[in-house]
C-alpha positions in Angstrom: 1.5 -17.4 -7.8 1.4 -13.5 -7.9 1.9 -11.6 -10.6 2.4 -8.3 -11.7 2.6 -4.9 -10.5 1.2 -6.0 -6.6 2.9 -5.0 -3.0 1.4 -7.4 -0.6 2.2 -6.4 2.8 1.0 -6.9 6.3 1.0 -5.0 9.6 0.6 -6.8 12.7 -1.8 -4.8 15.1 -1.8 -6.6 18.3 -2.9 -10.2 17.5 -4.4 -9.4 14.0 -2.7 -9.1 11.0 -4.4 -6.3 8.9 -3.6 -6.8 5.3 -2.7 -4.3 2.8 -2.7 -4.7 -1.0 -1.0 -2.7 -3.2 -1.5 -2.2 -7.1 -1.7 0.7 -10.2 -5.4 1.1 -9.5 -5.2 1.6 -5.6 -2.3 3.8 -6.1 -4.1 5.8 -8.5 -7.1 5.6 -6.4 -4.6 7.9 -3.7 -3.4 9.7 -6.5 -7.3 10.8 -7.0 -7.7 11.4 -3.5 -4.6 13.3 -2.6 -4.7 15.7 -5.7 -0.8 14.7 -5.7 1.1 12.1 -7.5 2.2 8.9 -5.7 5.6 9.7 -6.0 5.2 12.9 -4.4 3.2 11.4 -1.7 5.4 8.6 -1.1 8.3 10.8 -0.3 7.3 10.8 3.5 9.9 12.9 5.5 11.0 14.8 2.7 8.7 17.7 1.8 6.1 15.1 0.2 4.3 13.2 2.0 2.7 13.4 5.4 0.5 12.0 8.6 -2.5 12.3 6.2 -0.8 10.9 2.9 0.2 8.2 5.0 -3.5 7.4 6.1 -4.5 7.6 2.8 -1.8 5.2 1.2 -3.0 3.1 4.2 -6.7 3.4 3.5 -6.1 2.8 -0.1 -4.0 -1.3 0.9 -7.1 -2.5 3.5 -9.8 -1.6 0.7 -7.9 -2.9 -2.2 -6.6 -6.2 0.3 -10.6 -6.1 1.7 -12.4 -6.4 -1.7 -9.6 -9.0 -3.4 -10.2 -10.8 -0.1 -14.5 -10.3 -1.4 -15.1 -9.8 1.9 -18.6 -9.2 3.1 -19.0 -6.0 5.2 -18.4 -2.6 4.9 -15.6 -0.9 2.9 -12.9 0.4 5.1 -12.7 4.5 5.8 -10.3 7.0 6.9 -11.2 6.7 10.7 -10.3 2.9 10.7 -6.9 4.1 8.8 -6.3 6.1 11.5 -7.4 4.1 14.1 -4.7 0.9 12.8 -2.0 4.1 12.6 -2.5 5.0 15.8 -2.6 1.4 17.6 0.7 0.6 15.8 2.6 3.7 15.4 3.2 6.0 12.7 6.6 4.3 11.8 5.7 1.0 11.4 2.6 1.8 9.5 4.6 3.9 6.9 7.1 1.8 7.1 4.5 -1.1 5.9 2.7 1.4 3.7 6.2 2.7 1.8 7.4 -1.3 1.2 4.0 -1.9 -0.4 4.1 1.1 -2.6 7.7 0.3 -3.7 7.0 -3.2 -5.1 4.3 -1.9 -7.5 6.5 1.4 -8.4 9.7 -0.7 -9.1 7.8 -3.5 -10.6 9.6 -4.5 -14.3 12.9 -3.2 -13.5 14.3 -5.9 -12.5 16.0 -7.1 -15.6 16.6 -11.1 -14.6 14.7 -13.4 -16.0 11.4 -14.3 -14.0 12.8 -17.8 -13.8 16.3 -16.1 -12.0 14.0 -14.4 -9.8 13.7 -11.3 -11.8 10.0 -9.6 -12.3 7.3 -11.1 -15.2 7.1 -8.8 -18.0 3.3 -10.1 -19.3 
């Protein structure tokens, strides 16, 4: 089981799934990179966010996924951001990117119980 502030989200490129992983750290870790505050950058479309804040927001998912996965290798870089964004499309990559983001934004409002389905408070 899951818990806490996480988006866990998944594009399919071609026949491989490239995972993306979500949390505080990796957002701030965009944050750091952008000079810009997630929220800001996560406002695609509508004066925020862009082309590159979407690579980077994407970047930021297949590290955090690629070391919680401790997978040997390289970390992942810009150019291989780029290169998933342009296989698949812009849309469907921020698409992927913005659902990821969300769940660790709007993680603990949900005021239901954990056991209704609601978010964990610890």
């Amino acid at each position: 089981m899951t818990t806490g502030a996480r988006g866990d989200v998944s594009i399919l490129d071609g026949e491989h799934e490239v995972r993306l992983l979500y949390t505080n750290r990796a957002l701030a870790n965009v944050e750091r990179a952008l000079g810009k505050s997630i929220i800001t950058a996560a406002q695609v479309g509508n004066g925020g966010g862009g082309i590159y804040d979407v690579a980077q927001l994407l970047l930021a998912g297949m590290e955090a996924a690629r070391q919680e996965s401790r997978a040997t290798g390289r970390a992942h870089t810009l150019a291989d951001a780029y290169a998933v964004m342009d296989r698949v499309g812009f849309t469907k990559t921020a698409n992927a990117v913005m659902e990821g983001v969300a769940a660790v934004l709007s993680y603990g409002t949900d005021a239901r119980a954990p056991d209704e389905g609601g978010d964990d408070p610890k």
